[in-house]
C-alpha positions in Angstrom: 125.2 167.3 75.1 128.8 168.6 73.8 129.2 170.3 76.9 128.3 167.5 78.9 130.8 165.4 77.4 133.6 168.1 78.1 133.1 168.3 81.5 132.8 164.7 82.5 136.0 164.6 80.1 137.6 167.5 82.4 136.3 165.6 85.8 138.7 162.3 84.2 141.6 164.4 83.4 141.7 166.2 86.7 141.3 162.5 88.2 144.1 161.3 86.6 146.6 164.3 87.3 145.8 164.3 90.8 146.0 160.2 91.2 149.7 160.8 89.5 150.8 163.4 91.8 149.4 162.1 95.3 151.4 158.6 94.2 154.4 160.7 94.0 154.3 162.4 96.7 153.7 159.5 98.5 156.7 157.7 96.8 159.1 160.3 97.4 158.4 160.4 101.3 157.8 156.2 101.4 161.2 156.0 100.2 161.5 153.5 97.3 160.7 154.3 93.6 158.2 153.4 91.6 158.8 151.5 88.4 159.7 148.9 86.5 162.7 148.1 88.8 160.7 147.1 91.5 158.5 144.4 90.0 161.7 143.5 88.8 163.2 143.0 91.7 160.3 141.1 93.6 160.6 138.8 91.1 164.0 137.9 90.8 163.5 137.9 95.2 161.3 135.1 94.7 163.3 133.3 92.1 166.5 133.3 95.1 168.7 136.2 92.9 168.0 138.7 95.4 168.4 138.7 99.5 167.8 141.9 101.2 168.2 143.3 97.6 171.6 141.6 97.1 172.9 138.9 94.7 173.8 136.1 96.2 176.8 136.4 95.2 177.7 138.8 97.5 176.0 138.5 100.4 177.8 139.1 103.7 178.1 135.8 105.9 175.3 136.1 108.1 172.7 135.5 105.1 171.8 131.8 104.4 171.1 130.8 100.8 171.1 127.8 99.8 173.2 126.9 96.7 172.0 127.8 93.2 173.7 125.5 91.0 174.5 122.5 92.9 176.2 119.3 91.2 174.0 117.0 91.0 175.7 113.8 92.7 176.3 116.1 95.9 172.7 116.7 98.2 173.2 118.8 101.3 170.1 118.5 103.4 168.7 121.2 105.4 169.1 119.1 108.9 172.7 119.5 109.7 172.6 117.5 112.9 171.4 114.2 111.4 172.6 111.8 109.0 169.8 111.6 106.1 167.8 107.6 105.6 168.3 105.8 102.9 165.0 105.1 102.2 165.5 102.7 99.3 168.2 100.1 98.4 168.3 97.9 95.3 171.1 96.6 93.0 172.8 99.7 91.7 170.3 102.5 93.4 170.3 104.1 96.9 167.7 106.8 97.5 169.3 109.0 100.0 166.7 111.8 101.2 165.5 112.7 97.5 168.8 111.5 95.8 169.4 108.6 93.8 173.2 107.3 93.9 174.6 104.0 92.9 177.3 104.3 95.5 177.4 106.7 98.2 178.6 108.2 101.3 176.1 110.0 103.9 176.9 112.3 106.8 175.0 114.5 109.1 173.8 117.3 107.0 174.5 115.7 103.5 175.4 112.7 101.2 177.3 112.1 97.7 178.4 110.0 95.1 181.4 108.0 96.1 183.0 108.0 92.9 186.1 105.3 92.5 187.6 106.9 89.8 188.6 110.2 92.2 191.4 107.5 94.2 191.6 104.7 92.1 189.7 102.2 94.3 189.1 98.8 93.3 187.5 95.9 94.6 190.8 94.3 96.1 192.6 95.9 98.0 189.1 98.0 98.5 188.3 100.9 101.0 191.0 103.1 101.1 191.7 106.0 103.7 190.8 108.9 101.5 187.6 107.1 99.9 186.3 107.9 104.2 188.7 110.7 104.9 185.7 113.5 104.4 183.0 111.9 106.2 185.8 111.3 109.4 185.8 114.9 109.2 182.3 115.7 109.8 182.8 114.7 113.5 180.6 111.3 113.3 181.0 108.9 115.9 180.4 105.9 114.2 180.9 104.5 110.5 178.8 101.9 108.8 180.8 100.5 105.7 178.3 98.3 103.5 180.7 96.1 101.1 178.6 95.3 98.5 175.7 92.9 97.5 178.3 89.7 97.9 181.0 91.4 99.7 183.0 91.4 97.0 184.7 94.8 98.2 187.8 94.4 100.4 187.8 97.0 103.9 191.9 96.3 104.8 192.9 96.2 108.5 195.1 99.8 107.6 191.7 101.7 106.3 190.1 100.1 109.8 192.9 101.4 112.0 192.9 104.5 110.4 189.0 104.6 111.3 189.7 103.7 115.0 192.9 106.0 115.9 190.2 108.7 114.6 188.1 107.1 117.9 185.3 106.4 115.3 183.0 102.9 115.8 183.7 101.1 112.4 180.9 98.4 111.5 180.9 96.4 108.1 178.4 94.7 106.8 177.0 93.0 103.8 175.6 96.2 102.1 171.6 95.6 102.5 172.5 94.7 106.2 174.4 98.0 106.9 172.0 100.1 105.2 169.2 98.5 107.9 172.0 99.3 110.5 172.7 102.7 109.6 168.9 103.8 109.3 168.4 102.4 112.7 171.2 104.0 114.4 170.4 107.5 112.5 166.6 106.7 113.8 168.1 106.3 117.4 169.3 109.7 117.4 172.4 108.6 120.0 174.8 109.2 117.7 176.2 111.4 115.2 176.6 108.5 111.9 178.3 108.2 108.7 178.1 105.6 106.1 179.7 104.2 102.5 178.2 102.0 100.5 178.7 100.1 97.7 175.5 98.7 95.9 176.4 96.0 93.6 179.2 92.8 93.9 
């Protein structure tokens, strides 16, 4: 019986020595190690720290990576060439894509929070140049300006100009109207829209 036991102990042992060596061998010619390191990095692959085995942080420009730590009042969504819906409006709340705002500006390929405080704008005189400058950047070819609940927010004829010598379309509407007029004209596919909206007074 004793000797019984030490061979089937001997058969495991020589089981276990040959199993290690046969997975380094094959380690060694596959090419990659094997231990803790790469669990490690498989993981932190699927968690977005790693591309090709490389932080993000310093990837070379052909990767795409979507950012990590992105504000939360700024949403860039993933179809660059159109303008995301506003699929909700209410007093003080505009869901844009999967992004609540109270007031916002949208774009093809993204929207944000239009914050007054950044250029001082009031109700009167209203719009200003730089509260539209960025989204007259983004190339759109026409821009929906909704001026609140009871159009209480002024658009001057300068900011307007401005809008046209950029050969941009400017339309201004009560703000429920020209969120109805910007989802149909990003729905329409034509054109290449913009929008900022103000949803309260």
């Amino acid at each position: 019986m004793v000797q019984r036991t030490t061979v089937v102990f001997g058969i495991c042992v020589l089981s276990c020595v040959c199993g290690a060596l046969m997975l380094w061998i094959f380690s060694s010619h596959a090419g990659f190690p094997v231990d803790s390191t790469l669990s490690e990095g498989l993981s932190r692959r699927e968690h977005g720290e790693l591309v090709d085995d490389k932080p993000v942080d310093h990837l070379e420009p052909h990767h795409v990576v979507f950012p990590k730590n992105k504000p939360a009042h700024t949403q860039i969504h993933r179809d660059a060439m159109s303008s995301p819906l506003i699929k909700s409006f209410s007093w003080g709340k505009m869901d844009v894509e999967d992004t609540t705002y109270k007031d916002c500006k949208v774009w093809p390929g993204g929207s944000e929070t239009w914050d007054w405080g950044k250029t001082g704008t009031h109700h009167s005189p209203g719009v200003q140049v730089t509260d539209l400058k960025d989204i007259l950047e983004k190339g759109v070819d026409v821009l929906v300006i909704g001026n609140g609940v009871n159009q209480a927010l002024g658009v001057p004829q300068a900011t307007l100009n401005y809008v046209k010598d950029k050969h941009v379309e400017a339309v201004v509407l009560q703000t429920e109207k020209a969120v109805q007029k910007y989802n149909s004209l990003v729905k329409g596919g034509s054109k290449k829209v913009g929008g900022i909206f103000h949803s309260t007074c």
